[in-house]
C-alpha positions in Angstrom: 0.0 0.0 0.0 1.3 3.7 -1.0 1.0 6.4 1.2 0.9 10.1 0.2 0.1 13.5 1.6 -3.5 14.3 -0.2 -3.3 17.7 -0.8 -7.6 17.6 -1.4 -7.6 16.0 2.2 -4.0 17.7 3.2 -3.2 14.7 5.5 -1.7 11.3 4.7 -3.8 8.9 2.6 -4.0 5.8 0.8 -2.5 6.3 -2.7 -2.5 4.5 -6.0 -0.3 1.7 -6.5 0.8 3.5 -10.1 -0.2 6.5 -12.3 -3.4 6.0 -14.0 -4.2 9.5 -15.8 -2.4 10.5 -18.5 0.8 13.6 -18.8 1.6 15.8 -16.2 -1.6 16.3 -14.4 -1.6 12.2 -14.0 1.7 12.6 -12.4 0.7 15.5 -10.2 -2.7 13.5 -9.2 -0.7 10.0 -8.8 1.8 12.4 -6.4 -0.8 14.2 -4.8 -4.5 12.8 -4.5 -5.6 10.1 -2.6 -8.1 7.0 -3.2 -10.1 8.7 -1.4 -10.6 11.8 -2.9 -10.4 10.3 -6.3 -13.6 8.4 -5.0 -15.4 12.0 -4.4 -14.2 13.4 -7.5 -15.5 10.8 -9.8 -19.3 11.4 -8.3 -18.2 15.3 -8.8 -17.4 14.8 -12.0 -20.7 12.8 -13.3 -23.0 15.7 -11.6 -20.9 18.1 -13.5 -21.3 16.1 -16.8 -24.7 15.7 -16.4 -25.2 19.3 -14.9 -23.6 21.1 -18.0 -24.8 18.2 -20.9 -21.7 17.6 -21.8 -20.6 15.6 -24.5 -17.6 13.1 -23.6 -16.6 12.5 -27.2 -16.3 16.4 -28.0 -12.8 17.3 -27.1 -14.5 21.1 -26.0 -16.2 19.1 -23.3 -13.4 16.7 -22.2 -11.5 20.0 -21.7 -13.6 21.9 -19.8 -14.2 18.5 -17.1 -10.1 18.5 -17.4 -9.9 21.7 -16.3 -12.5 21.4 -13.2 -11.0 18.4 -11.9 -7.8 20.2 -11.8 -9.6 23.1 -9.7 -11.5 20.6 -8.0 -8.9 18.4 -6.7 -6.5 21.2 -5.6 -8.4 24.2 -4.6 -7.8 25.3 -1.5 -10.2 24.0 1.3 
């Protein structure tokens, strides 16, 4: 099991055992954001696509969730 400082959380979490998102926001999540909060952001992330009717095969769309997970997952609590 990894352990990381979760900056969503800021405390030490459960990690993931390798980097599963893609380029350097994958690396920064992987370094950064725990199970846990990954958990919270994935139900986030379906109100926010349903919320907004957004398209997942439009690469407009796909941005615009990009960019809200990134403020999502390390705003500043």
């Amino acid at each position: 099991m990894k352990f990381i400082f979760c900056k969503y959380f800021k405390k030490k979490l459960e990690g993931f055992e390798k980097p599963f998102y893609p380029g350097e926001i994958g690396k920064k999540i992987y370094n950064n954001i725990s199970k846990k909060a990954w958990k919270i952001w994935i139900h986030e992330q379906t109100k926010f696509i349903n919320e907004n009717n957004l398209n997942m095969i439009n690469q407009k769309d796909n941005n615009k969730v990009e960019q809200y997970m990134i403020k999502f997952l390390f705003k500043k609590k």
